[in-house]
N, CA and C atoms as a LAMMPS dump frame, in Angstrom:
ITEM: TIMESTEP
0
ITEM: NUMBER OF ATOMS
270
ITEM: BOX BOUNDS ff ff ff
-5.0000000000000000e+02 5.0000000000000000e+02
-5.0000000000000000e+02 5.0000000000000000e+02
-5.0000000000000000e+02 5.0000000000000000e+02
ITEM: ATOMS id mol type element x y z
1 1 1 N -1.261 -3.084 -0.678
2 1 2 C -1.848 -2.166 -1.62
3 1 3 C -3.366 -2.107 -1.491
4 2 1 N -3.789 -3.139 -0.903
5 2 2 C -5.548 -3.222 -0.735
6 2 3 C -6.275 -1.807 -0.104
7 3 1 N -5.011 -1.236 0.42
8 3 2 C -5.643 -0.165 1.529
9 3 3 C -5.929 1.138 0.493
10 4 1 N -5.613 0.8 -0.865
11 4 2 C -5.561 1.866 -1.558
12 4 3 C -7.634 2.481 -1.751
13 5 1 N -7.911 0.983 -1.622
14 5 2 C -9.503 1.326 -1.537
15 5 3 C -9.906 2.002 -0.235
16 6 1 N -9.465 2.186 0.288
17 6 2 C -9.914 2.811 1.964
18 6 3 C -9.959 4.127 1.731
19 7 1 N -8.806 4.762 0.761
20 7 2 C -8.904 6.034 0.842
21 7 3 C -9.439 6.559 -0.823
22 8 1 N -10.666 5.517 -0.925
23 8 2 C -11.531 6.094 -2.205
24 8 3 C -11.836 7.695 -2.424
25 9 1 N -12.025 8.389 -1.339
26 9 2 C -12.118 9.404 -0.72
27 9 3 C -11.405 10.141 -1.697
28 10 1 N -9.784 9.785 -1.829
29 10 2 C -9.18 10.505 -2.262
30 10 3 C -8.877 10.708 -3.555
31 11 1 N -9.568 9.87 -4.08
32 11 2 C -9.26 9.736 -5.59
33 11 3 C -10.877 10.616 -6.237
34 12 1 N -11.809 10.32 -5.64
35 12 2 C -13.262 10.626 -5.942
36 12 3 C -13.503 12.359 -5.153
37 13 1 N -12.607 12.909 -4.38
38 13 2 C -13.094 14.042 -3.51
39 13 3 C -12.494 15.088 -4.02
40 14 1 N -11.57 15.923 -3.006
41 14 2 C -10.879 16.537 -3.395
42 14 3 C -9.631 16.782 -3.981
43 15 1 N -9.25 15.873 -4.662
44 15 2 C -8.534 14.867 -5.318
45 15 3 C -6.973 15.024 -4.625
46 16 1 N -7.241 15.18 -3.146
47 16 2 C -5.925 15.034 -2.668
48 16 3 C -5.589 13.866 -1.344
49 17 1 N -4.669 13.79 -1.356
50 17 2 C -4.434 12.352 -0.476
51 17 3 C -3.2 13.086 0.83
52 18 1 N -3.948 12.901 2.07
53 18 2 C -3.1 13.067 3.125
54 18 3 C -2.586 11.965 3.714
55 19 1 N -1.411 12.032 4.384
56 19 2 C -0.916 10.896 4.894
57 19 3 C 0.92 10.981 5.544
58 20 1 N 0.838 10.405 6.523
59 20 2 C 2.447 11.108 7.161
60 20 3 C 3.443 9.952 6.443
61 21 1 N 4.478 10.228 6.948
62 21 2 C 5.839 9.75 5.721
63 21 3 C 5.629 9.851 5.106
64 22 1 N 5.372 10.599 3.74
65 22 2 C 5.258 10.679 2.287
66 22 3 C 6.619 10.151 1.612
67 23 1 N 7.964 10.586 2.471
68 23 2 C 8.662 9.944 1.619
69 23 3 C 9.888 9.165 2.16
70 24 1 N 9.106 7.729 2.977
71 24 2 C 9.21 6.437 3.865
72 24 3 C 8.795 5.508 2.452
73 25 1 N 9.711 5.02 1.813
74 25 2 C 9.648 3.892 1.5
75 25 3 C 9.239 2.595 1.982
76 26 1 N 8.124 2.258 1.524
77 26 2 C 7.327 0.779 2.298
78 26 3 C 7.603 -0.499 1.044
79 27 1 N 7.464 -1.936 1.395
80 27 2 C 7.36 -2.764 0.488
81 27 3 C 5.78 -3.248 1.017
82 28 1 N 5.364 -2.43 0.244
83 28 2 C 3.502 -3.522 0.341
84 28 3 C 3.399 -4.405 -0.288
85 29 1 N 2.118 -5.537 -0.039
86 29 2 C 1.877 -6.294 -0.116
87 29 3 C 0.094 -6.399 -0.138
88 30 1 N -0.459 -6.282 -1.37
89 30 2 C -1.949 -6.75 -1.278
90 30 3 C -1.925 -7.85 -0.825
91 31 1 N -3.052 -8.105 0.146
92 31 2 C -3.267 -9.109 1.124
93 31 3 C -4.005 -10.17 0.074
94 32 1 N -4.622 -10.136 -1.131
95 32 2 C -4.836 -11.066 -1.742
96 32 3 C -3.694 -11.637 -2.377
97 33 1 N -2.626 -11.075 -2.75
98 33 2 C -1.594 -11.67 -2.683
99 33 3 C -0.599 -12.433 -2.057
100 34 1 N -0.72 -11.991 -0.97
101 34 2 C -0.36 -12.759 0.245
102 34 3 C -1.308 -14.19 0.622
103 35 1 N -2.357 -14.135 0.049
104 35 2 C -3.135 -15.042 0.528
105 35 3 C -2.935 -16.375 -0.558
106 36 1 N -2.546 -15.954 -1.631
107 36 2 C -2.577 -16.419 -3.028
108 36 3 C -1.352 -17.664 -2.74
109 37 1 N -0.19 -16.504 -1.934
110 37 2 C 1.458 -17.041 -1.836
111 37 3 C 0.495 -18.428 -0.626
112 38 1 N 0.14 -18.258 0.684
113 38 2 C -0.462 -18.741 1.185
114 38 3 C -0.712 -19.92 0.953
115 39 1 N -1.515 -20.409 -0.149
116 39 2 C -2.928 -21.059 -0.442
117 39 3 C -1.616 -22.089 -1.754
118 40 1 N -0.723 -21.61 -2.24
119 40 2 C -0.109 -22.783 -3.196
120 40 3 C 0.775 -22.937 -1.981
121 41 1 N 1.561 -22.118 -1.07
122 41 2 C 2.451 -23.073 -0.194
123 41 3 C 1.813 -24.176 0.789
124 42 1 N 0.541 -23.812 0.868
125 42 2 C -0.296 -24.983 1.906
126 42 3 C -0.382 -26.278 0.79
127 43 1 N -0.387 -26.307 -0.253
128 43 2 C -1.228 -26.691 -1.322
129 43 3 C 0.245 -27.821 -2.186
130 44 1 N 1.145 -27.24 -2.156
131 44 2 C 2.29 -28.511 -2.576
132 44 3 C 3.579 -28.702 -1.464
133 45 1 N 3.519 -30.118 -1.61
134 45 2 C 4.199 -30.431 0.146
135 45 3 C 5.739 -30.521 -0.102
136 46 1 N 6.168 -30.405 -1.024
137 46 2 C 7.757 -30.106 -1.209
138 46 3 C 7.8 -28.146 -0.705
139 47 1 N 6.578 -27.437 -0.777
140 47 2 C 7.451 -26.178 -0.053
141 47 3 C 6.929 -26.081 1.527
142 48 1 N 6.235 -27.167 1.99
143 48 2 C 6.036 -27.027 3.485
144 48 3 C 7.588 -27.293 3.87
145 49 1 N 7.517 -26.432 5.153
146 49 2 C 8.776 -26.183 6.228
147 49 3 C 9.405 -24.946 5.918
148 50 1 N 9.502 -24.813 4.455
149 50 2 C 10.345 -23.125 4.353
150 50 3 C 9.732 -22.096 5.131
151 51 1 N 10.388 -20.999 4.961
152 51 2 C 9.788 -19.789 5.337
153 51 3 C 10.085 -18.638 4.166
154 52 1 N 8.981 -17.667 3.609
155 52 2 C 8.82 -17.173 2.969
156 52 3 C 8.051 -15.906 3.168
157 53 1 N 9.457 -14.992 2.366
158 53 2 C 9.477 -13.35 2.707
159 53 3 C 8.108 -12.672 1.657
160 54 1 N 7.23 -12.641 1.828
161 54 2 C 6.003 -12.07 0.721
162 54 3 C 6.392 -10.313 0.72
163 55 1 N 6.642 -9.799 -0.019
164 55 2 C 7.024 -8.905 -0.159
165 55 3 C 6.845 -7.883 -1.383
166 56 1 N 6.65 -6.306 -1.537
167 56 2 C 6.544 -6.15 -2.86
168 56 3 C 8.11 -6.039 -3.883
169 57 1 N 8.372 -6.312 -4.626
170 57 2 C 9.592 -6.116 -5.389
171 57 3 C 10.569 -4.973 -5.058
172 58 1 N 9.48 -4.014 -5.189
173 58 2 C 10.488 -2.457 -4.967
174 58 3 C 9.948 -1.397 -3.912
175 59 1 N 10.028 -1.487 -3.084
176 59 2 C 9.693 -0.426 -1.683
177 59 3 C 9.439 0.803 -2.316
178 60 1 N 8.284 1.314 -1.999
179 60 2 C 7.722 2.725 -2.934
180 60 3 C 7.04 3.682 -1.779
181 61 1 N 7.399 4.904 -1.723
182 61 2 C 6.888 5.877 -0.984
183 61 3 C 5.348 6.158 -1.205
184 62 1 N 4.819 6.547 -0.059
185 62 2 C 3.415 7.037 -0.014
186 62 3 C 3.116 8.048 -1.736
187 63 1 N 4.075 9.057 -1.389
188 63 2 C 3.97 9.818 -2.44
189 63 3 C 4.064 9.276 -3.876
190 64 1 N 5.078 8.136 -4.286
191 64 2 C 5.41 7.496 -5.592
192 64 3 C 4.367 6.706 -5.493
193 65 1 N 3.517 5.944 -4.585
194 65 2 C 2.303 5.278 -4.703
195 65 3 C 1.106 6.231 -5.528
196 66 1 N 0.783 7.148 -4.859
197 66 2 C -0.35 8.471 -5.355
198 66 3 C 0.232 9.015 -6.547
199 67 1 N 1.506 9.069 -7.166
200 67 2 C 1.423 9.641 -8.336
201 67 3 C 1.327 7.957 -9.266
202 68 1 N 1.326 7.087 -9.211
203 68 2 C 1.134 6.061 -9.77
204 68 3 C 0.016 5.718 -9.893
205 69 1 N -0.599 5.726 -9.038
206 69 2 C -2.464 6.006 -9.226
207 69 3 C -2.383 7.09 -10.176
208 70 1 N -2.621 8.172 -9.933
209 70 2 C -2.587 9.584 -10.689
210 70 3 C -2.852 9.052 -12.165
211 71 1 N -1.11 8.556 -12.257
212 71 2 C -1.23 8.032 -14.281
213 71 3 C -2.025 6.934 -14.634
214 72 1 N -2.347 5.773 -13.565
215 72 2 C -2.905 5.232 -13.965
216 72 3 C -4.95 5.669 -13.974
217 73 1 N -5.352 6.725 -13.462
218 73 2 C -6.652 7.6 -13.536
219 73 3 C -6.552 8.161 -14.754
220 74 1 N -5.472 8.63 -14.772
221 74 2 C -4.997 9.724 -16.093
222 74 3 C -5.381 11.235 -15.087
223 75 1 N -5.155 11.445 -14.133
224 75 2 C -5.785 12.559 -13.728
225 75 3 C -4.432 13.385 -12.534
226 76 1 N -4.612 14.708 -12.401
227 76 2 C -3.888 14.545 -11.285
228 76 3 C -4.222 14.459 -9.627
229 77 1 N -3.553 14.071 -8.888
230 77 2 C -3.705 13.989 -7.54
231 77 3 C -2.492 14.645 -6.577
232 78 1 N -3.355 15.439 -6.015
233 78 2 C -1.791 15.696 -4.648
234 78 3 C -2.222 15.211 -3.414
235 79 1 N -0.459 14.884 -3.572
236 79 2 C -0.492 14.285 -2.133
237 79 3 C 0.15 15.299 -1.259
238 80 1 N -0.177 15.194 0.442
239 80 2 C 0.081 16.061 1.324
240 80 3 C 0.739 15.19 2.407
241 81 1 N 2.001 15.722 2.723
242 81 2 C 2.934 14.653 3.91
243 81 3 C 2.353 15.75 5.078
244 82 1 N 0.967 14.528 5.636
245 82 2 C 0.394 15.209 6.96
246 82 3 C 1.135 14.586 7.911
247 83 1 N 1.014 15.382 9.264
248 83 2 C 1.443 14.712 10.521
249 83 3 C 1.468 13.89 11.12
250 84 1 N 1.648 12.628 11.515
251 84 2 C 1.238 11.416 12.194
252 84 3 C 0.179 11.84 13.194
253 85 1 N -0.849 10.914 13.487
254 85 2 C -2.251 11.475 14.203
255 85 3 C -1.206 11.148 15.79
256 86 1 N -2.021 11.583 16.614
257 86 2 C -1.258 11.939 17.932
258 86 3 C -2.978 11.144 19.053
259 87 1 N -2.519 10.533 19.804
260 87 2 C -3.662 10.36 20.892
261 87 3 C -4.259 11.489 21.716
262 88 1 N -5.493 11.356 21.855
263 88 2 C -6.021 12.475 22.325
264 88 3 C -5.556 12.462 24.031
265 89 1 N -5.047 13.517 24.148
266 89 2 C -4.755 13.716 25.708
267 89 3 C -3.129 13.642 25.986
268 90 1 N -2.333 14.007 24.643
269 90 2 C -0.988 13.855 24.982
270 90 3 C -0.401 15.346 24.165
């Protein structure tokens, strides 16, 4: 979810948010969260050796992400299911 600051752009501009799969369900994970899970499994030695799935609870589309911002601004935002960017020269 950290990446949600990257596209400040979109919340502060033209208050729309581009981005391909709009409706690809992802399970994110803010990386301070991940770091958090991290930092107590290093930290008590009864959970060294497991392995552990960091994950968000409920897999949420690009699009259900941006209208969740939206209510939480109180404002609206559209989102646009753009194209995946393509390398130049193909």
């Amino acid at each position: 979810m950290s990446d949600t600051l990257q596209r400040l752009w979109f919340v502060t501009g033209r208050s729309a948010g581009f981005q391909p799969f709009g409706d690809l369900p992802q399970a994110v994970v803010d990386l301070a969260d991940a770091a958090e899970v991290a930092a107590r499994v290093l930290d008590v030695p009864e959970l060294d050796g497991r392995a552990y799935t960091v994950t968000d609870p409920k897999p949420l589309t690009p699009r259900q992400r941006s209208h969740r911002l939206a209510t939480a601004l109180g404002r609206p935002l559209t989102f646009v299911d753009a194209p995946p960017n393509r390398p130049t020269g193909q």
